[in-house]
NUKE-994726 format. One line per field, with one value per residue (C-alpha): residue number from 1; z, x, y. Coordinates in steps of 0.001 Angstrom, whole numbers. Example, Ala and Ser with C-alpha at 12.3 -4.5 7.8 and 13.67 -1.06 7.14 Angstrom:
2
pos	[1; 2]
c3	[7800; 7140]
c1	[12300; 13670]
c2	[-4500; -1060]
***
This chain:
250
pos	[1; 2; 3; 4; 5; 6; 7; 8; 9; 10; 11; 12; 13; 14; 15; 16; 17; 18; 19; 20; 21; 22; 23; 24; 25; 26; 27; 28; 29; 30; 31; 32; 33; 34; 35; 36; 37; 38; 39; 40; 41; 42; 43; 44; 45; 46; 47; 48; 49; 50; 51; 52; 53; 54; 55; 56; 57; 58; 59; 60; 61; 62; 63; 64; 65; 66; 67; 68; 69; 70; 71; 72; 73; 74; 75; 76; 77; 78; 79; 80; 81; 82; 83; 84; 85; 86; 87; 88; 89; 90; 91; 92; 93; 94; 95; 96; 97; 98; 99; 100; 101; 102; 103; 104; 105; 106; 107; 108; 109; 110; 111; 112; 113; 114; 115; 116; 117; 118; 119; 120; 121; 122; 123; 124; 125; 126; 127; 128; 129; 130; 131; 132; 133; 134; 135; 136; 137; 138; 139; 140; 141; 142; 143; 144; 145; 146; 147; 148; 149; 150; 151; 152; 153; 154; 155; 156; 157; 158; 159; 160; 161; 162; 163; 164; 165; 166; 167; 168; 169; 170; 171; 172; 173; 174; 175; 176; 177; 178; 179; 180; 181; 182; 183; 184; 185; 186; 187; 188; 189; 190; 191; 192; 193; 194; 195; 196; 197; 198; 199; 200; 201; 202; 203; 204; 205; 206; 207; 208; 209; 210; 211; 212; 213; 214; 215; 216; 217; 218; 219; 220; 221; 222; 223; 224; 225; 226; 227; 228; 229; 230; 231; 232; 233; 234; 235; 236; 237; 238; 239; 240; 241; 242; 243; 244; 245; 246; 247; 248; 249; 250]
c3	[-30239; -30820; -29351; -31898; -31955; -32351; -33938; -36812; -37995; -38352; -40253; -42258; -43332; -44466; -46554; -48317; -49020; -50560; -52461; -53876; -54962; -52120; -50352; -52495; -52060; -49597; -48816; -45210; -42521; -39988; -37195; -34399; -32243; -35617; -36109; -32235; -33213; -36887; -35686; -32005; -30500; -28134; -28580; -27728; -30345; -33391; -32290; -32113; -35633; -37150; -35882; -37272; -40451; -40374; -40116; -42873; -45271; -45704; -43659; -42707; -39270; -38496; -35212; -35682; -39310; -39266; -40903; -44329; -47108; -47926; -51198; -52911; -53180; -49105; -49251; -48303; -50928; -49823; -46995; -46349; -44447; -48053; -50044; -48309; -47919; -51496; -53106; -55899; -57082; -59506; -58224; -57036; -60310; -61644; -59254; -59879; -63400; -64146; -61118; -59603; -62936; -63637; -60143; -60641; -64265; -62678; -59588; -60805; -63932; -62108; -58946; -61511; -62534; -59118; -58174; -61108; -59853; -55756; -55506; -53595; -54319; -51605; -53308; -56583; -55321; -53227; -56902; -58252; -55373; -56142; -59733; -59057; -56340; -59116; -61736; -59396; -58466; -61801; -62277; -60334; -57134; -58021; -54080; -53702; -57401; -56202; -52547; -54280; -57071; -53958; -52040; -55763; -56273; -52352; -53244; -56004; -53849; -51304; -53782; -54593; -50624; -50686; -47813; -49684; -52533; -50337; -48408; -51554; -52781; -49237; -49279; -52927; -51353; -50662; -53288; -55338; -54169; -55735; -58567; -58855; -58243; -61176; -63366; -62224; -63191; -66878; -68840; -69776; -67153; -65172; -67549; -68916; -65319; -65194; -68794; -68015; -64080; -65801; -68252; -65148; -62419; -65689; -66110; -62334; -62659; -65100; -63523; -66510; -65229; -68827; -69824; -66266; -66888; -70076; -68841; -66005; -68641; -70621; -67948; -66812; -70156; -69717; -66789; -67757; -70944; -68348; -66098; -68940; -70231; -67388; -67905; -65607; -61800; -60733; -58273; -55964; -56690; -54224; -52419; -51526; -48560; -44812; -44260; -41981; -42428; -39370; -40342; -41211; -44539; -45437]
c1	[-2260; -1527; -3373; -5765; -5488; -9589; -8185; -6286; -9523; -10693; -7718; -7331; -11088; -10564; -7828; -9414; -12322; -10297; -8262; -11404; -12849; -15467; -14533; -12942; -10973; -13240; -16088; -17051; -17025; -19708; -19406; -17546; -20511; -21865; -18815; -18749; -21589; -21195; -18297; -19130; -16054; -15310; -14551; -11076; -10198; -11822; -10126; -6514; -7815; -8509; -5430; -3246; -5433; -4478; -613; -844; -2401; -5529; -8017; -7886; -9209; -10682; -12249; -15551; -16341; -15642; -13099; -12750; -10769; -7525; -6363; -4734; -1572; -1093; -1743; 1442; 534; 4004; 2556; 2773; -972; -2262; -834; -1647; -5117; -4885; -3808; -5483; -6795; -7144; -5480; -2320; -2529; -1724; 602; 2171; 2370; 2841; 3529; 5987; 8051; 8024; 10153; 12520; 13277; 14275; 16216; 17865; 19456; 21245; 21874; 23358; 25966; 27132; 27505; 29647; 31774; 32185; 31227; 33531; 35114; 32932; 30064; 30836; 30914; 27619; 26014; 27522; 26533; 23148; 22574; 23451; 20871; 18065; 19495; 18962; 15279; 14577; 10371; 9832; 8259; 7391; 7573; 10838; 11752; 10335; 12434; 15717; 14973; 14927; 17967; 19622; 18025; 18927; 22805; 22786; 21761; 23704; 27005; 26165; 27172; 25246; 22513; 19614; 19289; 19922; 16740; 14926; 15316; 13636; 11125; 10010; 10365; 6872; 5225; 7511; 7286; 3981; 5281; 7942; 5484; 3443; 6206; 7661; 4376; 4742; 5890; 9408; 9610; 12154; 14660; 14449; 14989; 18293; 19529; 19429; 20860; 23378; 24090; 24188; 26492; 29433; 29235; 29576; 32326; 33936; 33440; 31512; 28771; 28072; 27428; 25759; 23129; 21950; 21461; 19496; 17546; 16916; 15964; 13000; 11677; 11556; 9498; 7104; 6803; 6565; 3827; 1613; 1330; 1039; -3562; -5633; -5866; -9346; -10306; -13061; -16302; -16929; -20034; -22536; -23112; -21402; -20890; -18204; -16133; -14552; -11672; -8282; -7263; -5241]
c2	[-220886; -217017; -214489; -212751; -208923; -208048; -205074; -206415; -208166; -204955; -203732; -206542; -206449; -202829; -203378; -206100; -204310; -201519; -203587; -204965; -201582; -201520; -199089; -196175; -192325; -190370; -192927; -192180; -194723; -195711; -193867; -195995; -197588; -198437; -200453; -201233; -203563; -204544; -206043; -207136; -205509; -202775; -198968; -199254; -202127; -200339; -196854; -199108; -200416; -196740; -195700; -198012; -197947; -194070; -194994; -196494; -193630; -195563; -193364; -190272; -189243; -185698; -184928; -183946; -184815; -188812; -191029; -191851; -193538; -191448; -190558; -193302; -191281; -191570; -194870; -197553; -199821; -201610; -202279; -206481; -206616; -204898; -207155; -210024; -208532; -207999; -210951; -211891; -208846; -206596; -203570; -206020; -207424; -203469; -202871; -206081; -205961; -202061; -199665; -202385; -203102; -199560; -199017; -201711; -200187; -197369; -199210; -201990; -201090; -198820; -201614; -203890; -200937; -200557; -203647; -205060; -202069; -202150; -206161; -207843; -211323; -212798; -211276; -212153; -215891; -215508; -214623; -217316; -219753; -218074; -219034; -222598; -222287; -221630; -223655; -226618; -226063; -225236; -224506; -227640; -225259; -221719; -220448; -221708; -220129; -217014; -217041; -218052; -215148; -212527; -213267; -213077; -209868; -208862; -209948; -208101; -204787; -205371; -205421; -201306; -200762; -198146; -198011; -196433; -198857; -201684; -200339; -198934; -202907; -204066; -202070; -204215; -207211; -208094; -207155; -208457; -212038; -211844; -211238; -213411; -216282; -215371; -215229; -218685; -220176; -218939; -222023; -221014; -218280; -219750; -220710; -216980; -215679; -218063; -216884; -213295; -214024; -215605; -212433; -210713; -212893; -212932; -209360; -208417; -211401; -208846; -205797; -204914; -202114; -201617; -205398; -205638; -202864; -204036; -207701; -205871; -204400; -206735; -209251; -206601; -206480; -210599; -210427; -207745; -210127; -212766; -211742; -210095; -213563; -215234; -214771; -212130; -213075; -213311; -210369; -211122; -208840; -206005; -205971; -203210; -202384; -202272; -206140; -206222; -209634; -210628; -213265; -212351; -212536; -215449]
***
């Protein structure tokens, strides 16, 4: 059985409680033995957890004045343990649906131009391979949907050889998983998914950036459409109070 890290508990109750709207931009934090014994642990492990807390953009530490919540704008909200700690809120709802669409409008329209131009022939196939791949699960397991719909998304990237959208497309990954569940579980989600992947694996087959780009495109608008009616995912309420909760999040 793994070790648990006592400060990681810490952590992940933090992020949860921000996701949920507890804790909020430039709340203060209990002073460290208050959360010494709210949480039963020892100086060193809630230090370790306010520092990596810190690394993260989520608190900000001043000597002398206390730590509190950060600005939302230094937060990582990329960050896997948020999301994770987040799932199933509201604010990864709005990321989900809005801020994260909004970033691959920008990214992969462009991605798909590139890589109907410098894909090579083993790429082109790998897409191809890729398609089948989702054609043949179909909407029959929405994970698996969701993990076949990133390495086809990941392909794609990697066919622009260029390093910084390759990484810019990682960095998504997480959060987008979310996302890509959701809009699996929309009846008829799927088979949209496939129709515009399908746009898009002929038009790379072509070398057509144009053609490729406006499947791209198009296939965005389908999932916004997608996860806007996929119904609102219940957040869990924020509670008053310092009521430290020591499990991890699941």
């Amino acid at each position: 059985m793994a070790k648990v890290n006592l400060a990681d508990i810490v952590v992940d109750d933090h992020l949860r409680r921000i996701a949920v709207g507890e804790l909020r931009p430039g709340d203060r934090l209990p002073t460290e033995p208050e959360m010494c014994d709210a949480y039963g642990m020892s100086r060193s492990a809630v230090r370790e957890a306010m520092h990596k807390l810190a690394g993260k953009g989520f608190v900000t530490v001043r000597q002398g004045s206390g730590t509190t919540i950060g600005p939302r704008e230094q937060w990582n909200e990329l960050d896997p343990d948020f999301v994770r700690c987040g799932s199933d809120t509201d604010m990864l709802r709005e990321l989900v649906e809005v801020h994260l669409i909004e970033a691959r409008q920008a990214l992969e329209p462009v991605t798909a131009s590139l890589a109907a131009i410098r894909a090579s022939e083993d790429q082109r196939r790998e897409l191809r391979a890729l398609l089948v791949e989702q054609e043949w699960l179909g909407d029959r397991d929405a994970d698996a949907q969701a993990e076949a719909d990133i390495r086809f998304h990941s392909a794609l990237a990697r066919a622009t050889h260029n390093p910084l959208i390759i990484a810019m497309h990682a960095s998504l990954v997480t959060l987008g998983r979310r996302s890509r569940t959701l809009a699996a579980q929309t009846p008829g989600g799927v088979d949209r998914a496939i129709a515009w992947h399908t746009h898009l694996v002929e038009a790379v087959e072509a070398r057509d950036a144009l053609a490729a780009t406006d499947a791209m495109r198009m296939h965005l608008r389908q999932v916004r459409g997608d996860l806007q009616a996929g119904g609102p995912v219940d957040a869990q309420g924020a509670a008053s109070g310092f009521h430290p909760q020591v499990s991890s999040c699941s």
